[in-house]
C-alpha positions in Angstrom: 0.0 -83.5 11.7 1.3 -84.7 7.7 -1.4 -85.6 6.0 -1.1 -87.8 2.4 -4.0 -87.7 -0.3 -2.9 -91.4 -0.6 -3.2 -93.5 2.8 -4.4 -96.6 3.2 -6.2 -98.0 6.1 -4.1 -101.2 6.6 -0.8 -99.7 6.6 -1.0 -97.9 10.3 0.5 -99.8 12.6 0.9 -99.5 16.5 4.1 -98.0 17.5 4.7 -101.2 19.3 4.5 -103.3 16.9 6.6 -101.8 14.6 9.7 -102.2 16.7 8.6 -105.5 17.4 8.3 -105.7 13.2 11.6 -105.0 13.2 13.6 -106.8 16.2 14.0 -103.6 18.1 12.8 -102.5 20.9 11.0 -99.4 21.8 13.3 -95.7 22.1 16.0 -97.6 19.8 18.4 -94.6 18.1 17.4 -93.4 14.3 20.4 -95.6 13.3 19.3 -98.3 14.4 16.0 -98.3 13.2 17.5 -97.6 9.7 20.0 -100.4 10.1 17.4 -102.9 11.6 15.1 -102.0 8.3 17.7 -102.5 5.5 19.0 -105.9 7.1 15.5 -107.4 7.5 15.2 -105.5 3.5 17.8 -107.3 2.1 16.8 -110.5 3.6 12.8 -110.4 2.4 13.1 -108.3 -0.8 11.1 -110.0 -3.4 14.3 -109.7 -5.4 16.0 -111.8 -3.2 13.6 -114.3 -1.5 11.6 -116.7 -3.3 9.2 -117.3 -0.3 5.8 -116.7 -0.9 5.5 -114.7 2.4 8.3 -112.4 0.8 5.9 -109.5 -0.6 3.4 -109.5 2.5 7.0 -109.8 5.0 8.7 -106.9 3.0 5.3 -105.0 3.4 4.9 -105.1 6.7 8.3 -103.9 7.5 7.9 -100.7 5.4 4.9 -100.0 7.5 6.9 -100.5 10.9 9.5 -97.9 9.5 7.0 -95.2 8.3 4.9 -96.0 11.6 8.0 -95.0 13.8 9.0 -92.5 11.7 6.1 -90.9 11.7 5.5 -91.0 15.4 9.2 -89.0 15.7 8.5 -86.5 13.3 4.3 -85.4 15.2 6.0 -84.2 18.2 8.5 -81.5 16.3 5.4 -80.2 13.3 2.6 -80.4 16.2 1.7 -78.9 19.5 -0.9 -78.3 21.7 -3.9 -76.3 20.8 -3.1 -72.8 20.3 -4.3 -70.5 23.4 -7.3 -68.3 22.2 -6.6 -65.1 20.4 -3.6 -67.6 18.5 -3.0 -66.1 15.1 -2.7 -68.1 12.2 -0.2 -68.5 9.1 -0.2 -70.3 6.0 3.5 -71.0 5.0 4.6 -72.4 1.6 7.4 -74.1 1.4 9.3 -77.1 -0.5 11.6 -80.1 0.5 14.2 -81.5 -2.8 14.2 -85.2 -2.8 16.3 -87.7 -4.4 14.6 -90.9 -6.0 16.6 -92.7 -3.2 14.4 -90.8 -0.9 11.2 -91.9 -2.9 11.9 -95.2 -2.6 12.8 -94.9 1.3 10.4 -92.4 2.9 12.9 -89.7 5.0 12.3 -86.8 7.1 13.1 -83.2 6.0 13.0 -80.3 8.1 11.7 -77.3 7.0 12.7 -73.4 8.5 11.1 -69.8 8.5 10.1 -67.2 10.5 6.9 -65.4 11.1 6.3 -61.6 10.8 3.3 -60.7 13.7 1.9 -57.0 13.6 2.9 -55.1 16.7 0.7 -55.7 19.9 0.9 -52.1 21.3 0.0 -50.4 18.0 -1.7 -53.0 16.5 0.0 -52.6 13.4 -0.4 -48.9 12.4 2.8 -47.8 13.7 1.5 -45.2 15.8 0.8 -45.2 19.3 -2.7 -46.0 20.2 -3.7 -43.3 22.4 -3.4 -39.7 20.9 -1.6 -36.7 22.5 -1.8 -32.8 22.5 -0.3 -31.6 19.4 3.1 -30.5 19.8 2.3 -27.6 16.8 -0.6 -26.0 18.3 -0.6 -26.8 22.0 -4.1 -28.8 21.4 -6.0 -26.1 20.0 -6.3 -27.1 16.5 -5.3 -24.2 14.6 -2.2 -21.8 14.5 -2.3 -18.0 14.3 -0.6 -16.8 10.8 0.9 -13.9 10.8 0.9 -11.1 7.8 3.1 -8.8 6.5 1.7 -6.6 9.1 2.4 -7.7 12.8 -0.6 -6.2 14.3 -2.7 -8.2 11.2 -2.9 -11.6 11.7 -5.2 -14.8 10.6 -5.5 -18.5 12.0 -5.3 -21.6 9.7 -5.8 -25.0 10.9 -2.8 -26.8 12.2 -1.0 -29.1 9.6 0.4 -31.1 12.3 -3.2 -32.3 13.7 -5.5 -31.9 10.9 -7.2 -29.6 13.0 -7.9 -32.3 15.4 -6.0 -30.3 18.6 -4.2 -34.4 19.2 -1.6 -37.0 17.5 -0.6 -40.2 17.3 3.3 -40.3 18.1 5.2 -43.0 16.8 4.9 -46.4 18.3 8.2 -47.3 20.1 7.8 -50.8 20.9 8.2 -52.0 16.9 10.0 -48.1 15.9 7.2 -47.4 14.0 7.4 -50.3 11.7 4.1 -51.6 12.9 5.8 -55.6 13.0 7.0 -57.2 15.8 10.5 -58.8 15.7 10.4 -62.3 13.0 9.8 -64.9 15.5 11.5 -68.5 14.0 10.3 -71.9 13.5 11.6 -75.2 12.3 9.5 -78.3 12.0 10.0 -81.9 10.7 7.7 -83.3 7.9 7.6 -87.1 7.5 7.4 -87.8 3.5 6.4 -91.2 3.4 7.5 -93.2 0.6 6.2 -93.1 -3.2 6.2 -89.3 -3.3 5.6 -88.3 -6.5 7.1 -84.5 -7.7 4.3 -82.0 -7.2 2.7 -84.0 -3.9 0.9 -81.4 -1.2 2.0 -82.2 2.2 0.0 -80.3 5.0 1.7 -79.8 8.2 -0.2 -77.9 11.3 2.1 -76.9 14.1 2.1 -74.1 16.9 4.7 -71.8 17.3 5.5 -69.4 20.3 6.2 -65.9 19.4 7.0 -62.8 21.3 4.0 -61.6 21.7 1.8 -64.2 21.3 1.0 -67.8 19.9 0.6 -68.6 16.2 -0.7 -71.8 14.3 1.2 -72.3 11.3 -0.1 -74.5 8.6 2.6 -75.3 6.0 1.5 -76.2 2.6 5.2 -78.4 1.2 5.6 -79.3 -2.3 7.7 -82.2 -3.3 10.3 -81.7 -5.6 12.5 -84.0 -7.0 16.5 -83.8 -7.5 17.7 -84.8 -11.0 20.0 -87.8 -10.8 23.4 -88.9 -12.0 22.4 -91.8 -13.9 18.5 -92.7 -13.4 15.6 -91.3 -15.3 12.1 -91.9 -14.0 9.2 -92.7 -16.0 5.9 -91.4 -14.8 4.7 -95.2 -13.7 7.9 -95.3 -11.7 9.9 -96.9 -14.6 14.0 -96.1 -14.2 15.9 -96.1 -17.3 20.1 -96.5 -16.5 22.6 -96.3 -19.4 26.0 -97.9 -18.0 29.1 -98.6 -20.1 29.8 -102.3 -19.3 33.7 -104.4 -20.7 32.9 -105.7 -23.7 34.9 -108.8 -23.2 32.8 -109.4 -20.1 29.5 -109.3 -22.5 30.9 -111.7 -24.6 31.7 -114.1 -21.7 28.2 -113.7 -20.0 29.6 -112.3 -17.1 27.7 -111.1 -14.0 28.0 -107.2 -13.3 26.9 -105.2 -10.7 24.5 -102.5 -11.4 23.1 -99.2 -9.2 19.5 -98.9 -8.5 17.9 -96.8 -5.6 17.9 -99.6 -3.2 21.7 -100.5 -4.0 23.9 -102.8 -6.1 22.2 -104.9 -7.2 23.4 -108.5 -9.2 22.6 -109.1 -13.0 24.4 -111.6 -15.7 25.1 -110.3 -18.9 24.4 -112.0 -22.2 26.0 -111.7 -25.5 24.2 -110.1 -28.1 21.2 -108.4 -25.7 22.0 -104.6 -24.9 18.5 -104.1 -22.7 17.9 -105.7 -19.3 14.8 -105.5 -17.1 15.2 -105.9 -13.5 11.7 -107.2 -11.8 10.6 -104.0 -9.0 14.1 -102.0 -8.9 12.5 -98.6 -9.9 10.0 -96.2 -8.2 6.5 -97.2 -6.2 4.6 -95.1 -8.2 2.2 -97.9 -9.7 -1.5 -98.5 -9.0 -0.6 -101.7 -7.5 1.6 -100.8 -4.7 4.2 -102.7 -5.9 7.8 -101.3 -7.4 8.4 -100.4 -11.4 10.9 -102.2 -12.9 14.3 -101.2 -13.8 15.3 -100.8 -17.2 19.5 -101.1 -17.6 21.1 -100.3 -21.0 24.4 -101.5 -21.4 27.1 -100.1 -24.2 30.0 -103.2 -24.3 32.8 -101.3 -24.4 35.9 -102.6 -26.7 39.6 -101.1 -26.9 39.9 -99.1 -30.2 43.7 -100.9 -30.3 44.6 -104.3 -29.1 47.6 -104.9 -26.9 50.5 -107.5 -27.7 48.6 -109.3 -25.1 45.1 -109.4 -26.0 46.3 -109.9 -29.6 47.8 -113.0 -28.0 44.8 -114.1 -26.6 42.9 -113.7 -29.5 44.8 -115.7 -31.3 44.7 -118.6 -28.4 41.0 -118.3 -28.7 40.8 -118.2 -32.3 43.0 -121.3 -32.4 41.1 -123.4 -29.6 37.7 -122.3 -31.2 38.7 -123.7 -34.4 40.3 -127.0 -32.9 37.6 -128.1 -30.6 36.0 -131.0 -32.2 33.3 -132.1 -30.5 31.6 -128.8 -29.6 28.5 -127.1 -32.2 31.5 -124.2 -32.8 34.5 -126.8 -33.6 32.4 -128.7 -35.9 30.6 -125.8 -37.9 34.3 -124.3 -38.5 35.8 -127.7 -39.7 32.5 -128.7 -42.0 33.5 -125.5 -43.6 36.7 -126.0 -44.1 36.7 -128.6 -45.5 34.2 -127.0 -47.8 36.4 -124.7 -48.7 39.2 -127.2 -49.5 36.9 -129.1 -52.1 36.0 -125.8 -53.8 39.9 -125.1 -54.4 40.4 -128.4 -55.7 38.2 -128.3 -58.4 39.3 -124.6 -59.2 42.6 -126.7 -59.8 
């Protein structure tokens, strides 16, 4: 069973009600648990919704998906308890995550085999029970002869160590003393907020040839540089993305990645650094999301067209024309400045 140094009391959840917590009902596919969570997300993200119940809503439906998550992945990392005699193993192993993954929870599955010693030898390699020695027909020693025939001398048998009996070779494991790798797969639920470095411990009985085992897998979290996204170690994303530079000007909106999508934001002429509210990692003491932190680089041709030259000048000529407006009225005041300093130059 996965175990998390960080659990909290109030987020289990009866398998029930999760599907319930989500509009599905029980046995629903992987799919459509998936789908069924990032409808109901988009709808009661905080981001999104402005209803006070947002927060507690969007809560509760991460807890459905862990809950049935969770409740897939216990029947593939753990059996029943291991018959007597069971041999245990402690496996290391480690699952690469992407900070989409973080924010998500998934499940990874993890492979190996296990190495058992042989049962009929025990391990040694030889066969258990010893037999007459080949060498010396059991007796211990062999007779030496001289360069004399008729003189001869007994020295203990090599063979035997003297013992008259040997241990042949095992034939079950070929005198390797290991029985044939018995393999394993098992699925760990990583629920999310994993942070790089995280334990998981994962118990699960495996069947071998020769006998039961009980692995426990110790699996390290390790986390997959990405494209554009940096993390911070409260969870923090940093995102450099080139952005038109006539669109800054204009205050356009843009579309920007984070880990739970696009995601809207307006730009605004003359600011290069945007904060979006809980779009990075929950890696903060409070349970909520980090923020998002998007640096944009307005990004100008080095050569106008014939057309945007054109345009220029229509804006340039409207800009300075339009009385009325703070713009229209700052230009004209100083030009007509302008016009009384050159007439007293005169």
């Amino acid at each position: 069973m996965l175990h998390r140094s960080k659990s909290c009391a109030t987020e289990i959840m009866h398998l029930d009600d999760s599907y319930h917590e989500l509009g599905l009902a029980p046995g629903s596919s992987d799919a459509e648990v998936k789908a069924a969570w990032r409808r109901l997300s988009a709808r009661w993200h905080p981001d999104r919704n402005d209803s006070p119940q947002a927060l507690q809503k969007m809560q509760r439906i991460n807890w459905a998906l862990k809950a049935i998550r969770q409740a897939r992945a216990e029947p593939a990392a753990e059996a029943e308890d291991p018959a007597p005699g069971a041999e245990e193993f402690t496996v290391e192993h480690s699952v690469s995550l992407t900070l989409e993954d973080v924010v998500s929870g998934c499940v990874r599955e993890v492979r190996g085999e296990v190495v058992e010693d042989c049962v009929e030898c025990e391990g040694s390699g030889l066969q258990l029970q010893a037999t007459e020695c080949s060498e010396c027909n059991g007796a211990g020693h062999i007779r030496q002869h001289l360069w004399f025939t008729w003189v001869s001398s007994t020295v203990e048998c090599t063979a035997c160590q003297g013992q008259g009996k040997t241990h042949q070779a095992c034939t079950a494991c070929g005198a390797s003393g290991k029985a044939p790798a018995t393999k394993y797969r098992c699925r760990v639920q990583v629920a999310p907020g994993a942070h790089a470095g995280d334990l998981l411990n994962v118990t699960a009985n495996v069947q071998g040839r020769q006998r039961q085992h009980r692995l426990a897998l110790r699996v390290r979290v390790e986390l997959q540089p990405h494209e554009f996204f940096t993390a911070e170690a409260d969870g923090t994303l940093r995102c450099e993305l080139p952005v038109d530079g006539f669109a800054w000007m204009a205050n356009r909106w843009i579309e920007v990645p984070t880990p739970r999508g696009l995601q809207q934001m307006k730009l605004r002429r003359g600011s290069l650094s945007y904060r979006i509210k809980n779009a990075g990692l929950p890696w903060t003491n409070t349970g909520e999301a980090a923020d998002c932190i998007v640096t944009v680089a307005p990004m100008f041709p080095q050569e106008f067209s014939p057309e945007q030259e054109a345009a220029i000048d229509r804006l340039v000529s409207s800009n300075s024309g339009a009385a009325g407006t703070s713009a229209g009225d700052q230009m004209a005041a100083w030009t007509r400045l302008v016009d009384s300093w050159q007439d007293r130059r005169r």
